[in-house]
C-alpha positions as CSV (number, residue, x, y, z in Angstrom):
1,X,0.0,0.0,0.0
2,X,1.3,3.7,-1.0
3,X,1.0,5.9,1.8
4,X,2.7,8.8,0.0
5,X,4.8,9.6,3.1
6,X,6.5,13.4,3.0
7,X,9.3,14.1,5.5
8,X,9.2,18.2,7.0
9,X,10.8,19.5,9.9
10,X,9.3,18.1,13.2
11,X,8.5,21.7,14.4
12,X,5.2,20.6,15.9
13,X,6.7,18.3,18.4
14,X,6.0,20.6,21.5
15,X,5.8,19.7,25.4
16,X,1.9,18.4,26.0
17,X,2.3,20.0,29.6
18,X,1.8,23.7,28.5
19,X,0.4,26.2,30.6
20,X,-3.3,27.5,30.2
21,X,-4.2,30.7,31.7
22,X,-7.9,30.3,33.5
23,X,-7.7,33.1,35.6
24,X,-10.8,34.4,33.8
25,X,-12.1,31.2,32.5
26,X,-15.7,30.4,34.7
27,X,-16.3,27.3,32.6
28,X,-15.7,24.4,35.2
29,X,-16.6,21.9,32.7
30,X,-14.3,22.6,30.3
31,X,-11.2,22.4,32.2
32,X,-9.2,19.6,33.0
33,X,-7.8,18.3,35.9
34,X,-4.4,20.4,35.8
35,X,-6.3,23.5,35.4
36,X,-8.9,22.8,37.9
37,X,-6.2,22.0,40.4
38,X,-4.1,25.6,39.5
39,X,-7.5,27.5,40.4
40,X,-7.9,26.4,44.0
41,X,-4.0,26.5,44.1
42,X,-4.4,30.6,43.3
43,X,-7.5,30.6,45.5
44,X,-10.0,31.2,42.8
45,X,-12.7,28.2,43.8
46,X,-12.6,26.2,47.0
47,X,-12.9,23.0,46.9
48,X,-16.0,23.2,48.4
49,X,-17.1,24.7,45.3
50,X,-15.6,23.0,43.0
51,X,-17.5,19.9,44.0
52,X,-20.7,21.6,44.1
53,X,-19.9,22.2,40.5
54,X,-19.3,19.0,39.4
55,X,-22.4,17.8,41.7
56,X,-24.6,20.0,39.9
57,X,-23.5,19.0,35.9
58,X,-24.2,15.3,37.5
59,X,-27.8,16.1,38.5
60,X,-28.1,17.9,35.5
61,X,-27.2,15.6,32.6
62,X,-26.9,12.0,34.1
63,X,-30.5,11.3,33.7
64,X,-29.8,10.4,30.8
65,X,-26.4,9.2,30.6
66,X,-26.4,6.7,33.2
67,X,-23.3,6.8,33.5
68,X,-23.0,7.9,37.6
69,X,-25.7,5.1,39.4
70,X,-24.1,5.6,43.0
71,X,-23.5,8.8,44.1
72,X,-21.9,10.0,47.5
73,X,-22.2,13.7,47.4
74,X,-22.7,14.4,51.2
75,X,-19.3,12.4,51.7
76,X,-17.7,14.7,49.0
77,X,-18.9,18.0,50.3
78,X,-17.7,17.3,53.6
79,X,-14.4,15.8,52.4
80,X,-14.1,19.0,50.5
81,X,-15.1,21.5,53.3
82,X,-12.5,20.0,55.5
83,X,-9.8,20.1,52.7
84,X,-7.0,22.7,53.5
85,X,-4.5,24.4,51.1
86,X,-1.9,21.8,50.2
87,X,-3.9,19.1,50.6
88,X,-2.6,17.5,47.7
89,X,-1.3,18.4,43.7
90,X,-5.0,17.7,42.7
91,X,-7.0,19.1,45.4
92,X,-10.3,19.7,45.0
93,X,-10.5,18.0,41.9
94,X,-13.9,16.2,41.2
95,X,-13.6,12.2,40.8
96,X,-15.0,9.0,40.1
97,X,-14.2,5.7,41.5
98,X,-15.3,2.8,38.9
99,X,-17.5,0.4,40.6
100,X,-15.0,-2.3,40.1
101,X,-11.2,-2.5,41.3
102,X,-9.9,-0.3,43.5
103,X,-11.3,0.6,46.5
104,X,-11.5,3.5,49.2
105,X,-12.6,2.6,52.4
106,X,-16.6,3.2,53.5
107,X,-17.4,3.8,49.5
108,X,-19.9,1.7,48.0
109,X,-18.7,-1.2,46.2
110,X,-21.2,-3.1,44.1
111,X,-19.4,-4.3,41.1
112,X,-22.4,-3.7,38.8
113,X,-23.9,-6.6,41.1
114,X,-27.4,-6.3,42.2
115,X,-27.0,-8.7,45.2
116,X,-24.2,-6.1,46.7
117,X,-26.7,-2.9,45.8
118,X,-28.7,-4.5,47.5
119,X,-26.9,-5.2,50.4
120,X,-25.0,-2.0,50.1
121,X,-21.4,-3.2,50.5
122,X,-19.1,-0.8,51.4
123,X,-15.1,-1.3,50.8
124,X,-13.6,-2.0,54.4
125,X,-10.5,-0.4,53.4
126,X,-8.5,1.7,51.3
127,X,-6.5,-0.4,48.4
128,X,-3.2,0.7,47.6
129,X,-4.6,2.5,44.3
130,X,-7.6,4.2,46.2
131,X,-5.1,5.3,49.2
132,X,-3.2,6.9,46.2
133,X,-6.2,9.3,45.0
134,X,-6.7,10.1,48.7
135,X,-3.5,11.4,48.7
136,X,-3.3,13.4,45.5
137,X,-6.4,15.3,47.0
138,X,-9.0,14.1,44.4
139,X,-12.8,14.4,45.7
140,X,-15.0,11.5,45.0
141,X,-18.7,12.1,44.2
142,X,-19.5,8.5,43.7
143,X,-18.8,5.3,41.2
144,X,-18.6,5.1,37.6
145,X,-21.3,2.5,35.8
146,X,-19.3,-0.9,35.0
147,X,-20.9,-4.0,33.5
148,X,-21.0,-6.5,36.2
149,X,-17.6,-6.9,37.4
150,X,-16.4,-5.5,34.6
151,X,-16.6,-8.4,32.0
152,X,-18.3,-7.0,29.1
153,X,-17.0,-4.7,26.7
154,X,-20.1,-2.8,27.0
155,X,-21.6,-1.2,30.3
156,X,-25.2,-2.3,30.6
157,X,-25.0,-3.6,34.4
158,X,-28.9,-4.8,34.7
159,X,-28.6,-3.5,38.6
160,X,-29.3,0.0,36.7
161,X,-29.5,0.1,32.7
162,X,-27.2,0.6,30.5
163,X,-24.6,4.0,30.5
164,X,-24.8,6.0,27.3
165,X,-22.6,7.7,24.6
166,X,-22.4,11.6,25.3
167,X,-21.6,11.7,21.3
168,X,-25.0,9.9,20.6
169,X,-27.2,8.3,23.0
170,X,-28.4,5.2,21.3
171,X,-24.8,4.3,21.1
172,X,-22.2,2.1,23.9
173,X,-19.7,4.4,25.5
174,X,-17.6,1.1,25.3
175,X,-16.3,-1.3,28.5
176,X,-15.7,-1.7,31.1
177,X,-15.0,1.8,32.2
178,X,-17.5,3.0,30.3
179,X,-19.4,5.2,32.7
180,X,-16.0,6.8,33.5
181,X,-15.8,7.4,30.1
182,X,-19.2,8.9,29.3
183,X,-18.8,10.8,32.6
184,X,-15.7,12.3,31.4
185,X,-16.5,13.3,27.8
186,X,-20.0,15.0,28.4
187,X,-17.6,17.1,31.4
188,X,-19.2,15.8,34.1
189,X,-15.6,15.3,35.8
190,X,-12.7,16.3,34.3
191,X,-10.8,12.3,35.3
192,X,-12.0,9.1,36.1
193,X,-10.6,6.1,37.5
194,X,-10.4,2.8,35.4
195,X,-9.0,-0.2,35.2
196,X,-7.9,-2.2,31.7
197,X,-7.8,-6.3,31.7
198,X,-8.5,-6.5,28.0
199,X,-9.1,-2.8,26.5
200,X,-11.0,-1.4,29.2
201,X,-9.6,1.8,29.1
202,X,-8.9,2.4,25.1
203,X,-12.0,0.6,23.9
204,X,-14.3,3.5,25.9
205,X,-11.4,6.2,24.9
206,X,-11.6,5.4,21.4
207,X,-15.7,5.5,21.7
208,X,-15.9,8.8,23.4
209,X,-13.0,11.5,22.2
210,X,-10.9,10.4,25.3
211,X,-6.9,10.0,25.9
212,X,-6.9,6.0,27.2
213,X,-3.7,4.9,28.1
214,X,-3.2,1.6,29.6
215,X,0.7,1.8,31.3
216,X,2.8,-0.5,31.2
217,X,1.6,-3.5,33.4
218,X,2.7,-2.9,37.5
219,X,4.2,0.8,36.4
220,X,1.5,2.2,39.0
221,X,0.5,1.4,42.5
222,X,-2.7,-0.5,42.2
223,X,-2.6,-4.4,42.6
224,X,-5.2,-5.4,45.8
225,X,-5.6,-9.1,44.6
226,X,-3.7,-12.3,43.2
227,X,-4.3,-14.6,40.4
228,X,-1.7,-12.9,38.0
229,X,-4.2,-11.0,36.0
230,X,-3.3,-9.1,32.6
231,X,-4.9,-6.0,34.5
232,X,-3.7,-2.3,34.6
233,X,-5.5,0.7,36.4
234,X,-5.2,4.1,35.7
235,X,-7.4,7.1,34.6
236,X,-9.3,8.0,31.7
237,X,-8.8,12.0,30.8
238,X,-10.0,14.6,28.0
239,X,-6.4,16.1,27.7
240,X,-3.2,14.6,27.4
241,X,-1.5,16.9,30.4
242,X,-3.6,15.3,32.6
243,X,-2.9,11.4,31.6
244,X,1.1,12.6,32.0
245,X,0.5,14.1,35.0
246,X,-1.8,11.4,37.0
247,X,0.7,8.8,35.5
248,X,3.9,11.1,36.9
249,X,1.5,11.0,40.4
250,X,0.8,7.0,40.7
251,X,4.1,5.7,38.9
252,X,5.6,3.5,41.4
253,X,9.0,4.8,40.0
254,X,10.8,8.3,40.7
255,X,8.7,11.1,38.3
256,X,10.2,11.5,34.6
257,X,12.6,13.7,34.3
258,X,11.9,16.9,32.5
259,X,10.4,16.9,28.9
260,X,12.5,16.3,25.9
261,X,11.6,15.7,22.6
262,X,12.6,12.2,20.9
263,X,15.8,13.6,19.1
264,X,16.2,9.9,16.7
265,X,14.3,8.3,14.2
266,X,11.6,5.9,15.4
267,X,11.2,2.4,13.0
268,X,7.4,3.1,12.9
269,X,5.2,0.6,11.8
270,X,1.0,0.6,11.1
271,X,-1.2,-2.1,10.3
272,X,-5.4,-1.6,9.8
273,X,-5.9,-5.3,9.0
274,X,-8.0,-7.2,11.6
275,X,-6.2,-9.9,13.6
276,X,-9.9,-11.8,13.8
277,X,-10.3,-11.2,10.0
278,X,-13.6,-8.9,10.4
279,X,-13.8,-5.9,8.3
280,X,-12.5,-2.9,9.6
281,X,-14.3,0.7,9.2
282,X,-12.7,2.8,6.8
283,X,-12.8,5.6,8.9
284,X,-10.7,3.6,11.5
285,X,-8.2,2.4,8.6
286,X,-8.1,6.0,7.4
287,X,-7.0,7.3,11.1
288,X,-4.3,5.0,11.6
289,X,-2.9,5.9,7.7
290,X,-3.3,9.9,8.3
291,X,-1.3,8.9,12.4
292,X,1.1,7.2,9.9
293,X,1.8,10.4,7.6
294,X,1.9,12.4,10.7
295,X,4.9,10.4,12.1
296,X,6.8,10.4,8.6
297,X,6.6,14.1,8.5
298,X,8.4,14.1,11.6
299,X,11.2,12.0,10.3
300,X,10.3,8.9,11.2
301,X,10.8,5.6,9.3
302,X,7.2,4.6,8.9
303,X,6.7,0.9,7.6
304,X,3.4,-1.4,6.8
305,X,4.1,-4.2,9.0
306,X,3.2,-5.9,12.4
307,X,3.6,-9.1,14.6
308,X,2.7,-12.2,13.0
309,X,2.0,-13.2,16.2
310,X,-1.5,-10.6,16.6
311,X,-2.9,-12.7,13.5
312,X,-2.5,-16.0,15.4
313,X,-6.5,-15.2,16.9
314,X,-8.0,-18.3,16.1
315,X,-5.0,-20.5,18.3
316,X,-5.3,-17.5,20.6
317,X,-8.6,-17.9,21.2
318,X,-8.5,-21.9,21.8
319,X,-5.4,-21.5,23.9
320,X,-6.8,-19.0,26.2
321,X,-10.7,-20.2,26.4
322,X,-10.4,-22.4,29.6
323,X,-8.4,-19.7,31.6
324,X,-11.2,-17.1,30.5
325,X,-14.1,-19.0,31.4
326,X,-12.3,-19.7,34.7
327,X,-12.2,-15.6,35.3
328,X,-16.1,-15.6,35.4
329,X,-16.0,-18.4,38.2
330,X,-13.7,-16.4,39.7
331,X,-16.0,-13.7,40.1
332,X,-18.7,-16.3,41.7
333,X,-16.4,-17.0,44.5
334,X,-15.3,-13.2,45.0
335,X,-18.9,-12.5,45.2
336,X,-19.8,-15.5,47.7
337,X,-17.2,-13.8,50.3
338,X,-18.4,-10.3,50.2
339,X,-22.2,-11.9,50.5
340,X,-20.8,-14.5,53.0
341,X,-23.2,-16.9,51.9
342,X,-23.6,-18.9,48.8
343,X,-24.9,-17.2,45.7
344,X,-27.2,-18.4,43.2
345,X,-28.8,-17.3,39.5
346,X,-30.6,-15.1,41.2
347,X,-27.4,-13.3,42.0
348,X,-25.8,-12.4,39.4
349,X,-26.9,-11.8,35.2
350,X,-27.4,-14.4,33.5
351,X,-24.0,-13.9,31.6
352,X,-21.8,-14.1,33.9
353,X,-23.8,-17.1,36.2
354,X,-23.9,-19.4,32.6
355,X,-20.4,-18.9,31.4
356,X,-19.0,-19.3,34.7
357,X,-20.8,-22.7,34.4
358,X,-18.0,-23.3,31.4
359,X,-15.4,-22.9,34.0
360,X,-16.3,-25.4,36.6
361,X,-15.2,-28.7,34.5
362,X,-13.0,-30.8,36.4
363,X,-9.4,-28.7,35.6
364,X,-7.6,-30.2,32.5
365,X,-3.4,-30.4,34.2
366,X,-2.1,-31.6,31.1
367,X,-4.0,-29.0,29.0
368,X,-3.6,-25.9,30.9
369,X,-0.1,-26.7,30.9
370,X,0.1,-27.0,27.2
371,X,-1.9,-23.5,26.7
372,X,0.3,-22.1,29.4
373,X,3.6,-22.7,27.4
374,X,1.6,-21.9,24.2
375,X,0.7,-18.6,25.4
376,X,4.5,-18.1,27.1
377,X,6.0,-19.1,23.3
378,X,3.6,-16.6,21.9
379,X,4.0,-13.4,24.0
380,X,7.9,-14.1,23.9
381,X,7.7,-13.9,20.0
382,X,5.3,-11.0,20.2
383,X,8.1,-8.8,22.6
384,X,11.0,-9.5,20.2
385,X,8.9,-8.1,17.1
386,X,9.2,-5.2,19.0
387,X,13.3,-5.4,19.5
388,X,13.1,-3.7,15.5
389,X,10.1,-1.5,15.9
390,X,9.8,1.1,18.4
391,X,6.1,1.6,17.4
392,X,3.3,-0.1,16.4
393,X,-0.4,1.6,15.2
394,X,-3.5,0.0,15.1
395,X,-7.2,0.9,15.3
396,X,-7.8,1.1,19.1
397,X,-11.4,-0.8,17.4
398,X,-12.7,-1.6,13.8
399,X,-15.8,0.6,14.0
400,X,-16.9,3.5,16.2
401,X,-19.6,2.9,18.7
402,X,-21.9,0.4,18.1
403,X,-25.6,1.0,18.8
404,X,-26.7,-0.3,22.6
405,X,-29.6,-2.4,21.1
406,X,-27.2,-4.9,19.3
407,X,-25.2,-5.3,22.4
408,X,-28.7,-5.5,24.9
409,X,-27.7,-8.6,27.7
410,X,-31.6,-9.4,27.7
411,X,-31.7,-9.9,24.0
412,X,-28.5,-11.9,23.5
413,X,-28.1,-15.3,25.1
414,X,-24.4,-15.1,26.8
415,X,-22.3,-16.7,24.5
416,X,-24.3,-15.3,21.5
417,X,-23.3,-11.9,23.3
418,X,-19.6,-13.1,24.1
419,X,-19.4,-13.5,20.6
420,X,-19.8,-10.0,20.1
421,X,-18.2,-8.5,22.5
422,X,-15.1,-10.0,22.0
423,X,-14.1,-8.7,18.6
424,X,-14.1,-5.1,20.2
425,X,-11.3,-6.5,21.9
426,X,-9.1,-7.8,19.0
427,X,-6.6,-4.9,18.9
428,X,-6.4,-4.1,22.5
429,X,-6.1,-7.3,24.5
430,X,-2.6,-8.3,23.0
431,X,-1.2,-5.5,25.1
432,X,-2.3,-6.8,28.4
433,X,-0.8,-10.1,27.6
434,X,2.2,-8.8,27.0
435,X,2.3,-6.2,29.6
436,X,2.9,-3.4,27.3
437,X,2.0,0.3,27.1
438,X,-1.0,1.0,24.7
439,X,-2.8,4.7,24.2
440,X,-5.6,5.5,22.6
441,X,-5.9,9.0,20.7
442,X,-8.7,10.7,19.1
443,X,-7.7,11.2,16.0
444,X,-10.9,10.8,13.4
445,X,-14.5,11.1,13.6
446,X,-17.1,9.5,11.3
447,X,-21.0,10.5,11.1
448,X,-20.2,12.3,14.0
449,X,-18.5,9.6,16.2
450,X,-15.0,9.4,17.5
451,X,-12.2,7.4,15.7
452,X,-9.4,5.9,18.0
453,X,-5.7,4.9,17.3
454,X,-3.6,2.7,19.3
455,X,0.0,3.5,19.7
456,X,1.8,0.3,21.2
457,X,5.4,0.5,22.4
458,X,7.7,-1.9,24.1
459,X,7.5,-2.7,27.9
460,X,8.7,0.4,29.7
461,X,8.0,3.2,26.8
462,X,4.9,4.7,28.0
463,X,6.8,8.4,27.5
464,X,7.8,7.6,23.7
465,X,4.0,6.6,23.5
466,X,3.0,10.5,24.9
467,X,5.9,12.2,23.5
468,X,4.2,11.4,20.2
469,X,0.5,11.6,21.2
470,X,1.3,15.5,21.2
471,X,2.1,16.0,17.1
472,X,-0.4,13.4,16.3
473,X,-2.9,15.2,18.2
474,X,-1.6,18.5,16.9
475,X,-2.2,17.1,13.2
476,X,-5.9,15.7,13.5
477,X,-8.5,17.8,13.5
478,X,-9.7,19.0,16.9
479,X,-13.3,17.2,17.8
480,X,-16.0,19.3,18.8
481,X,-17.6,19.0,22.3
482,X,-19.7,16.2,22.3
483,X,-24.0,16.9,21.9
484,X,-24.4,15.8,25.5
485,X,-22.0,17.8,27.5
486,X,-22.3,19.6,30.5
C-alpha cells in the first residue's frame, strides 16, 4: 500500500504539559484536571465549590447518561469542606471511582452486582490505588457504571441500565469503564478512575473522544488481589496533560525527568488489518494511515508491518478459552465472600452465572499446561517483534460505537453476546498479555463519532508513546464538544 509519506521538519513536536491561563475562565466543565487544580492552588474556587460544580452538571445531565448510578455527594462535600491548602497536587478536583477494582474505604462497592446494591457493601479499606487518589487530594462524588464486574465490553449492568454515549445516545460508550468514560467526555468530571484487563480503558477512549492509556503492566500502584491477571488501572482523561500528570503522580518509579523531545528516528510501523479477520471501518483504517503520515513528516521511518504473532487469533482464542471462562468463576467465589453466603442465579446476570458454568469442569493439568507454554511461546515472539520496531499503530477498534440495542444482555443469550463483545477486543487485549503500554488517541470522527488509534510501544516506553500523542494530536482535526455535555 502507497502511503505517500512526505518528511518536513518536526517543528510541531512541542511539550503536552503547557500552561493555560484560567484566571478568567468560569467554565468548570471545560477544564481539565491540571487546570482545575491551578484554580484552587491561586485561591479562585474552593474545593467546596468546585465539588458543588461538578455535583450539579451530574444532576443535570446524568438522567440520561447513566453513567454515575451511586453517588456519594454528602461524603464529598464534607471531604471538601475539610480540605486545607496543600492538601494535595490535585486538590479539590472532582472524581470518580469505577465500581470495580480499586477501593476506598466506606465507599460503596457493588461491582455492577445487584446482590451487593442491595446489600450496600461498602469497601472495608482503602486499596493501595484508592489510598493513592486520597492522597493526591481528588474528591469523589461517587462510582462510575461498570458491567457486572467489569466483563463485558459494554456497560449495561442490569442493577441499573445501560450507561450512554455523550456523542449519541443510542450508542455504547464502550467497557468496562464506560461510565467513567461517558462521565468524562460529556464534562461531568474532568478524570475518572479505570481499570484495563483487555481494553478497558482504550476501547471507551476510542468510543468517546478520550486519551486512554493503559501503562505499562505494575508501572503504577494498584494491585489489591492475586491470580496474576493481565490487568492495569489508571485514569481516563479529555487532555493529554492530565494522563502525563496522573501517570507522573501514581508511577511507582521516581517522576520522569523533564520533557524532551525524541531527538532519533523511530522504525514506525502501522497495520489496519484485523487480527480476527472482520472488516474494519474505513474511517478507523483512514485514522491509523493519516497517524502514519503524521509520524513520517516528523522524520520517522514509517513501515506497513506488524507481529505475525496478533494474526494468530484463532489459536489465541483456543489456547486462552479455559483460563477465560475460569475468570467468570472467579468472580462467583469473589462475590460469595463479600455476600458470605452462597450465591445463586438469582445473583448475578445471567452472563456471567452461565459462562461461569464453562469454567467449573474438572481442571484439565495436562491442558492448561500445554496453553500455558503456548501462550509463554507466543508473548515471547510477540516482545521481540518489538526489538526492530519502536512503534506499532493500530485501530484502538474496527468501527466507532456500536448502537446499545445490538449489544442489549436481555436480548443476547451469553455466549451469542460473548461473541460480540469479543471482537471489540481484538486490537487491544494483545497488550495486556504482554504487559505493554498502549494509548488511545482521538484522532478521526465518522457521522459524528469518535475514531481511536492505538500506539503500542515496548514494555517500559509509555513516554515515547505520549511524547508522540502530542504531534499526532496536533495534526488531527480538533473534535468538537460532544452533543451531550455539561
Amino acid at each position: 500500500m502507497e502511503l505517500n509519506l512526505q518528511k518536513p521538519d518536526r517543528d510541531r513536536t512541542r511539550d503536552p504539559l503547557g500552561t493555560l491561563d484560567v484566571r478568567q475562565e468560569r467554565d468548570w466543565a471545560s477544564l481539565d484536571a491540571t487546570a482545575q487544580a491551578a484554580c484552587v492552588a491561586r485561591g479562585e474556587i474552593s474545593p467546596a465549590e468546585l465539588v458543588r460544580t461538578a455535583r450539579e452538571r451530574i444532576e443535570q445531565l446524568d438522567g440520561v447518561l447513566g453513567a454515575v448510578p451511586v453517588r456519594t455527594f454528602a461524603a464529598a462535600a464534607a471531604r471538601a469542606a475539610d480540605m486545607a491548602l496543600g492538601s494535595g497536587p490535585l486538590a479539590g478536583v472532582p472524581f470518580l471511582m469505577k465500581d470495580v477494582g480499586a477501593r476506598q474505604a466506606g465507599h460503596p462497592y457493588y461491582a455492577g452486582n445487584r446482590a451487593l446494591r442491595d446489600l450496600d457493601h461498602r469497601a472495608d479499606r482503602d486499596t493501595p490505588l484508592g489510598a493513592r487518589f486520597r492522597e493526591l487530594g481528588l474528591v469523589t462524588l461517587g462510582s462510575s457504571s461498570t458491567p457486572e464486574f467489569g466483563l463485558q465490553s459494554s456497560t449495561w449492568p442490569l442493577a441499573y441500565g445501560p450507561a450512554r454515549n455523550p456523542w449519541d445516545l443510542a450508542r455504547t460508550p464502550g467497557g468496562s469503564s464506560g461510565g467513567a468514560a461517558a462521565a468524562v467526555a460529556a464534562g461531568l468530571v474532568p478524570v475518572a478512575h479505570a481499570s484495563d484487563g483487555a481494553g478497558s480503558i482504550r476501547i471507551p477512549a476510542a468510543w468517546c473522544g478520550l486519551i486512554g492509556l493503559k501503562p505499562t503492566r505494575d508501572r503504577i500502584v494498584w494491585r489489591h488481589a492475586g491470580r496474576g491477571l493481565p490487568e492495569v488501572e489508571f485514569v481516563l482523561a479529555r487532555s493529554l496533560r492530565d494522563t502525563i500528570r496522573c501517570l507522573d503522580l501514581l508511577q511507582l518509579s521516581p517522576p520522569r525527568v523533564p520533557w524532551t523531545p525524541c531527538d532519533r528516528t523511530l522504525r514506525v510501523a502501522f497495520q489496519t488489518r484485523s487480527p480476527a479477520g472482520v472488516p474494519v471501518h474505513p474511517a478507523c483504517a483512514a485514522a491509523v494511515e493519516s497517524a502514519a503520515r503524521t509520524l513520517a513528516g516528523l522524520g520517522h521511518d514509517v513501515y506497513e508491518a506488524a507481529p505475525d504473532s496478533l494474526f494468530e487469533y484463532e489459536e489465541r482464542s483456543l489456547q486462552g478459552a479455559a483460563a477465560a471462562f475460569t475468570q467468570f468463576k472467579h468472580c462467583l467465589e469473589e462475590l460469595e465472600i463479600r455476600l458470605g453466603r452462597a450465591v445463586g442465579p438469582g445473583d448475578v446476570e445471567p452472563f456471567l452465572w452461565e459462562l461461569a458454568a464453562l469454567g467449573s469442569a474438572p481442571p484439565d493439568a495436562a491442558a492448561a499446561d500445554r496453553a500455558e507454554t503456548w501462550h509463554r511461546a507466543w508473548v515471547g515472539r510477540t516482545l521481540r517483534w518489538f526489538e526492530d520496531f519502536d512503534l506499532l499503530l493500530t485501530p484502538t477498534v474496527a468501527e466507532p460505537a456500536p448502537l446499545l440495542d445490538s449489544l442489549d444482555p436481555r436480548r443476547h443469550a451469553p455466549l451469542a453476546l460473548l461473541e460480540k463483545l469479543v471482537l471489540h477486543m481484538e486490537f487491544t487485549e494483545p497488550w495486556n498479555a504482554t504487559g505493554q503500554p498502549a494509548l488511545s488517541l482521538p484522532l478521526g470522527l465518522a457521522d459524528g463519532l469518535p475514531i481511536g488509534v492505538q500506539l503500542v510501544a515496548a514494555a517500559g516506553s509509555d513516554d515515547l508513546l505520549l511524547e508522540l500523542a502530542a504531534p499526532l494530536l496536533d495534526a488531527a482535526p480538533a473534535l468538537p464538544r460532544p452533543p451531550i455535555h455539561a
